[in-house]
mmCIF file of the C-alpha atoms, coordinates in Angstrom:
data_MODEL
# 
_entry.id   MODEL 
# 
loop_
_atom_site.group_PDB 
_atom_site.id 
_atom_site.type_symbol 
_atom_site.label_atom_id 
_atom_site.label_alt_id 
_atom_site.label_comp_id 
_atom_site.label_asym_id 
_atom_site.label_entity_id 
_atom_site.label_seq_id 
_atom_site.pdbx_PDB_ins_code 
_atom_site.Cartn_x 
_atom_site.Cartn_y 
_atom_site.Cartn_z 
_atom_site.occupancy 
_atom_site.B_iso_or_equiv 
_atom_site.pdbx_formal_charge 
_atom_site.auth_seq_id 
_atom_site.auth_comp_id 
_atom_site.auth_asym_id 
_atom_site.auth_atom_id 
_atom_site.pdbx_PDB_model_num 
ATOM 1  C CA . UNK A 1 1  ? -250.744 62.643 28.349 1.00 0.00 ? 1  UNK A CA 1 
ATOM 2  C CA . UNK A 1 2  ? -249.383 65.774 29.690 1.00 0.00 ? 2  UNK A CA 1 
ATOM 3  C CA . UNK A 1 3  ? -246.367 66.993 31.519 1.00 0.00 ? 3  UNK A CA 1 
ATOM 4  C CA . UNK A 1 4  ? -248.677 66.290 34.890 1.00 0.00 ? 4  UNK A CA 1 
ATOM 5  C CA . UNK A 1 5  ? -250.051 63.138 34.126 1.00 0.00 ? 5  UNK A CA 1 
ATOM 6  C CA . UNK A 1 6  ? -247.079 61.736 33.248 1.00 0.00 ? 6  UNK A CA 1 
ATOM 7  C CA . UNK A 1 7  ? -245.159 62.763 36.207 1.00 0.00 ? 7  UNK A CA 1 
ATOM 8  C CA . UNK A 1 8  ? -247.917 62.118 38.461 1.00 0.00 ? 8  UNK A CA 1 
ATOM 9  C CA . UNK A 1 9  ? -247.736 58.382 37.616 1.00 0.00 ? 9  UNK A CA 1 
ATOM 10 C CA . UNK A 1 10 ? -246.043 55.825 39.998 1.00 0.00 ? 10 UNK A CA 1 
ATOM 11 C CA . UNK A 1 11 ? -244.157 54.191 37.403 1.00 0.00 ? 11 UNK A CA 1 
ATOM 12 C CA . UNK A 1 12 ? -242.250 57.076 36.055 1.00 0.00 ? 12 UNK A CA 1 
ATOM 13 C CA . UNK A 1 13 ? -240.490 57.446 38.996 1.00 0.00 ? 13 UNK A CA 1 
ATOM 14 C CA . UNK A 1 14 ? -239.880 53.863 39.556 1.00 0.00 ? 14 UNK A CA 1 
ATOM 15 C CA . UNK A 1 15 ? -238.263 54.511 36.311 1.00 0.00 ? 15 UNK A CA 1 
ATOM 16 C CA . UNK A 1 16 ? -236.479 58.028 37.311 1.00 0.00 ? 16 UNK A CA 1 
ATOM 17 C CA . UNK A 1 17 ? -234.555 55.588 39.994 1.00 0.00 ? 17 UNK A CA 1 
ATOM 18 C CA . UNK A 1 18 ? -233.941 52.559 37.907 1.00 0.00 ? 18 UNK A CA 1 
ATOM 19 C CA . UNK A 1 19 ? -232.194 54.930 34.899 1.00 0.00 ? 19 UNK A CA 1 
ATOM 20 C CA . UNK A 1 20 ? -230.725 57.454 37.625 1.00 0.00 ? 20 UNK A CA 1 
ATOM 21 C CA . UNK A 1 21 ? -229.017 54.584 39.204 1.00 0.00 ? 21 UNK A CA 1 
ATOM 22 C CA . UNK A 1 22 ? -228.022 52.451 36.430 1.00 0.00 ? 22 UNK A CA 1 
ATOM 23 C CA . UNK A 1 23 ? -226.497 55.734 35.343 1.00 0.00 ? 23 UNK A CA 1 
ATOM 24 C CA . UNK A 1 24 ? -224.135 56.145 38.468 1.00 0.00 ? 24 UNK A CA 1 
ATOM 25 C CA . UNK A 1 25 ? -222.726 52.648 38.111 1.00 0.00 ? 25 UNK A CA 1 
ATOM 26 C CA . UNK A 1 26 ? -222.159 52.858 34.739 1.00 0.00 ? 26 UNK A CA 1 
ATOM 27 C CA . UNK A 1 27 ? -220.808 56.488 35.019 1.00 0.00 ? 27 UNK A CA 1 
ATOM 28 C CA . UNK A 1 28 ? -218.651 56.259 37.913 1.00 0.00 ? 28 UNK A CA 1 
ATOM 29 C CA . UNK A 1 29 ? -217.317 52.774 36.137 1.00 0.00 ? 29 UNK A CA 1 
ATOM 30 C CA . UNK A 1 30 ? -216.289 54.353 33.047 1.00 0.00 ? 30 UNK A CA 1 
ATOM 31 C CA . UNK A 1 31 ? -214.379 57.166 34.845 1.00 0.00 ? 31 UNK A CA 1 
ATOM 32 C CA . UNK A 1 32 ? -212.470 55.165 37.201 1.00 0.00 ? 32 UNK A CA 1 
ATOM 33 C CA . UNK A 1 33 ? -211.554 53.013 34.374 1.00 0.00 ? 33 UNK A CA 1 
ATOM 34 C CA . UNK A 1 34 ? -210.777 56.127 32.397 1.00 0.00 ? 34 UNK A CA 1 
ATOM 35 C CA . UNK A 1 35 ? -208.942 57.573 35.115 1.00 0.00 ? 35 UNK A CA 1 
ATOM 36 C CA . UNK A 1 36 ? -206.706 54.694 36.978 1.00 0.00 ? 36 UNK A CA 1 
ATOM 37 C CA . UNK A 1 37 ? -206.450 52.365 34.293 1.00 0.00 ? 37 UNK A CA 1 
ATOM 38 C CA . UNK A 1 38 ? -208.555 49.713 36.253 1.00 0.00 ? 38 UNK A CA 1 
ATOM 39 C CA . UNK A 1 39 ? -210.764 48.997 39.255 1.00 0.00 ? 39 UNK A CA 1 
ATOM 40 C CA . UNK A 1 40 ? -209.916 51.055 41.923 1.00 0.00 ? 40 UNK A CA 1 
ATOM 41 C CA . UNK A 1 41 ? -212.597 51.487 43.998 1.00 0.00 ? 41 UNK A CA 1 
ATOM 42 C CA . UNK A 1 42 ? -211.405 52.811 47.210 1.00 0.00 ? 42 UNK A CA 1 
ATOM 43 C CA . UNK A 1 43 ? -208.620 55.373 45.698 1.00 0.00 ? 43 UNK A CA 1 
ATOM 44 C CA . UNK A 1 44 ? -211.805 56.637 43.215 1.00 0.00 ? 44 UNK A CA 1 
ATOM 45 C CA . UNK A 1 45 ? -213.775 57.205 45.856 1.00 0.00 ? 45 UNK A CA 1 
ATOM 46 C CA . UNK A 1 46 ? -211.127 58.388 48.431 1.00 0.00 ? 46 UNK A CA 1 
ATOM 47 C CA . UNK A 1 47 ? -210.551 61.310 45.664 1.00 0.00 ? 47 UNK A CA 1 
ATOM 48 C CA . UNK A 1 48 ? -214.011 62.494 45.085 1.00 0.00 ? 48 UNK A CA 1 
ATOM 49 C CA . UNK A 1 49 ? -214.626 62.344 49.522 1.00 0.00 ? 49 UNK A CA 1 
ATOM 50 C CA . UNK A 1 50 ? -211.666 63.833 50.576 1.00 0.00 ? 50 UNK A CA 1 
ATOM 51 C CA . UNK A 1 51 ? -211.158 67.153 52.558 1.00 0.00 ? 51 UNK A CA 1 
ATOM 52 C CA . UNK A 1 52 ? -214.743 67.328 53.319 1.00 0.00 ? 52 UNK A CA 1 
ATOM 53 C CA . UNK A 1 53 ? -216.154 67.218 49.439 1.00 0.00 ? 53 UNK A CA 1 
ATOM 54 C CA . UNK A 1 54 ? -218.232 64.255 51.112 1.00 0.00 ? 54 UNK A CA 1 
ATOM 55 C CA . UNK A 1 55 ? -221.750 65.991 51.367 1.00 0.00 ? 55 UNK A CA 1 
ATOM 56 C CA . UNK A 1 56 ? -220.674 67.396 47.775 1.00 0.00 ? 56 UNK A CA 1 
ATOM 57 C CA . UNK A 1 57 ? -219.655 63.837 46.031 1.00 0.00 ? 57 UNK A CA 1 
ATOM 58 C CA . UNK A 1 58 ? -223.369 62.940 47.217 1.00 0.00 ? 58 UNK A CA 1 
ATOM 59 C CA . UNK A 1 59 ? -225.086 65.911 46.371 1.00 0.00 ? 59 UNK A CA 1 
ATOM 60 C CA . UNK A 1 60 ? -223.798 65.767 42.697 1.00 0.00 ? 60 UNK A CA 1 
ATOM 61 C CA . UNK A 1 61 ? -224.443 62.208 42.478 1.00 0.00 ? 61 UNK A CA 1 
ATOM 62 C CA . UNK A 1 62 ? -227.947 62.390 43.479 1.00 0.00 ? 62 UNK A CA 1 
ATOM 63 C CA . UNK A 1 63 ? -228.677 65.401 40.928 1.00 0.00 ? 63 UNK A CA 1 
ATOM 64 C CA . UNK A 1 64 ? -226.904 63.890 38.125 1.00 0.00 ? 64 UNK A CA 1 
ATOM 65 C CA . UNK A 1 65 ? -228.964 60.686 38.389 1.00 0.00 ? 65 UNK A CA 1 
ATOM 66 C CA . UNK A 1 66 ? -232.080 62.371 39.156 1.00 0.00 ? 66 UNK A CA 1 
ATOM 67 C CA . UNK A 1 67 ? -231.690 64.911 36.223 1.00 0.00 ? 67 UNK A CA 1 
ATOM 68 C CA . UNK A 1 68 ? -230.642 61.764 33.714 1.00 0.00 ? 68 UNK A CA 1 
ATOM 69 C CA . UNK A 1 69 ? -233.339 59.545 34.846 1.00 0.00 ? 69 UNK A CA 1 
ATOM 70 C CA . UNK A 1 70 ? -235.758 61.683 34.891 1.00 0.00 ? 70 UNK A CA 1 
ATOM 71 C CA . UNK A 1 71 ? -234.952 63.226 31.174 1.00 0.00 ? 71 UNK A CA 1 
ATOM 72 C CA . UNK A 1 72 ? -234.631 59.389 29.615 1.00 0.00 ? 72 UNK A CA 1 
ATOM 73 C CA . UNK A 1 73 ? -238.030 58.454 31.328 1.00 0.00 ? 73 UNK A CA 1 
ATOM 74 C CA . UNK A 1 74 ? -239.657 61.734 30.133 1.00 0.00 ? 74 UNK A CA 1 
ATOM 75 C CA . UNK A 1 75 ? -238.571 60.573 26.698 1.00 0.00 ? 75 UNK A CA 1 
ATOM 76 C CA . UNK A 1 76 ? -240.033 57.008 26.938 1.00 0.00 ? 76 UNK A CA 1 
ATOM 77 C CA . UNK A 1 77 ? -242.963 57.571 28.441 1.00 0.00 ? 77 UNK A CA 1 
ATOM 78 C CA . UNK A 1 78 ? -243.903 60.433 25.988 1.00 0.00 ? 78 UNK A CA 1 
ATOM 79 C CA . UNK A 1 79 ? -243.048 57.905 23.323 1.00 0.00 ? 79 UNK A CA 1 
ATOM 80 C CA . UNK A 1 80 ? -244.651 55.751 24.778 1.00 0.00 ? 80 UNK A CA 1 
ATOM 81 C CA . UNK A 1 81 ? -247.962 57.664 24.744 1.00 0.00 ? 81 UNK A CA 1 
ATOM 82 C CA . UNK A 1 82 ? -247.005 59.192 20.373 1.00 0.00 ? 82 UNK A CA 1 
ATOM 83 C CA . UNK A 1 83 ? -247.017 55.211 19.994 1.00 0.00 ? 83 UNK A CA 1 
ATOM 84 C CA . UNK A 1 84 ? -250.558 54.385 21.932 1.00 0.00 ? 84 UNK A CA 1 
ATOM 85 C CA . UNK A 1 85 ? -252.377 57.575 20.014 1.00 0.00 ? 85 UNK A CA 1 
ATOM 86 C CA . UNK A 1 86 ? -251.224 56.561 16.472 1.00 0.00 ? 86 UNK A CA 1 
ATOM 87 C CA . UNK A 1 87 ? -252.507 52.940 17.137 1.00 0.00 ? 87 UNK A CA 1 
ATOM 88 C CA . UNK A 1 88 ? -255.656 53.975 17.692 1.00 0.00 ? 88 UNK A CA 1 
# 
């Protein structure tokens, strides 16, 4: 499989989403954890919306997931395919 096919394929990017999102929760839980010592949801997100960094909160989230899920599935779907030529 190449860079094309791979991409091209519907399950990839059912897989992009599933990582890139799993990623935000898990991200975004670890920092506010990190940074407040415990679940605060609404001062977390209060910080990172605040004097119009809205649009930019959003904008970074999207990329970050996009760019993580999309790297992981890359990965396992090109492992995926080592894994299928050496078994036959």
């Amino acid at each position: 499989m190449s860079f094309k096919s791979i991409v091209s394929q519907k399950s990839f990017w059912k897989s992009v989403i599933l990582l890139g999102v799993s990623f935000l929760v898990i991200y975004n839980f670890v920092s506010m954890l990190f940074e407040y010592g415990g679940i605060e949801i609404a001062a977390f997100f209060n910080e990172r919306t605040e004097d119009g960094k809205l649009f930019r909160f959003i904008l970074g989230q999207f990329v970050a997931a996009l760019a993580y899920g999309f790297i992981i599935a890359f990965g396992q779907f090109k492992m995926k395919e080592k894994e299928n030529t050496r078994n036959k």
